[in-house]
C-alpha positions as CSV (number, residue, x, y, z in Angstrom):
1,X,22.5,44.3,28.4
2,X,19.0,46.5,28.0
3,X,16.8,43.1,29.7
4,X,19.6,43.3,32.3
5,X,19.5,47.2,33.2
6,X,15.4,46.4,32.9
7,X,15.4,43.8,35.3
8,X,17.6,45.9,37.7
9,X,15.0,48.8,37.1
10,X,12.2,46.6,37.6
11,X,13.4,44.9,41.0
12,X,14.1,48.3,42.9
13,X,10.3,49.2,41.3
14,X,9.0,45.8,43.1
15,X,10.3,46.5,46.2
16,X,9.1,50.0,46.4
17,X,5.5,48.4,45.2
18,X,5.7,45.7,47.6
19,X,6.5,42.9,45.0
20,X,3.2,43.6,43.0
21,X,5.3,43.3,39.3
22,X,7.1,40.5,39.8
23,X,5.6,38.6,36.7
24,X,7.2,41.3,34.6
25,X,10.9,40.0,36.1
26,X,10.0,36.4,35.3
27,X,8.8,37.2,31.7
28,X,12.3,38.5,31.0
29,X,13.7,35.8,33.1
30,X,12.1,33.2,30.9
31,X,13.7,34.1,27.4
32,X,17.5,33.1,28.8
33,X,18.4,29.6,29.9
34,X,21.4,31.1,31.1
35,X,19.7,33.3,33.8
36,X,18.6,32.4,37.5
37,X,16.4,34.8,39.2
38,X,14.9,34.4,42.7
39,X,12.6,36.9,45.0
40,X,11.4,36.9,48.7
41,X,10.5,39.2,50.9
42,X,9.9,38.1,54.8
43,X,9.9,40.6,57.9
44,X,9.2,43.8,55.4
45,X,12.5,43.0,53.1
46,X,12.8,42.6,49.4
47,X,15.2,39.9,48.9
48,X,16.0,39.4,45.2
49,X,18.9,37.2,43.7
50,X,20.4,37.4,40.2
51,X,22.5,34.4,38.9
52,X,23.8,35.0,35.2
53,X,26.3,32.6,33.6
């Protein structure tokens, strides 16, 4: 539950930053096979999908 309110935390911080911490979302994303994450951002919009099952 912590990694997940982290990664929340960290996405609205990315798109603030203009995706610049992205690698600290994929470091979390990497310790759960269970856990699909994916990030854009086209036409000055943060797009960021969160798949847990």
């Amino acid at each position: 539950m912590f990694d997940l309110v982290r990664i929340i935390g960290i996405t609205f911080d990315n798109a603030i930053e203009e995706s610049e911490q992205l690698a600290n979302v994929q470091a979390i994303n990497d310790q759960y096979d269970n856990m699909f994450i994916e990030y854009s951002e086209k036409d000055n919009w943060f797009n960021f999908t969160m798949v847990i099952d």
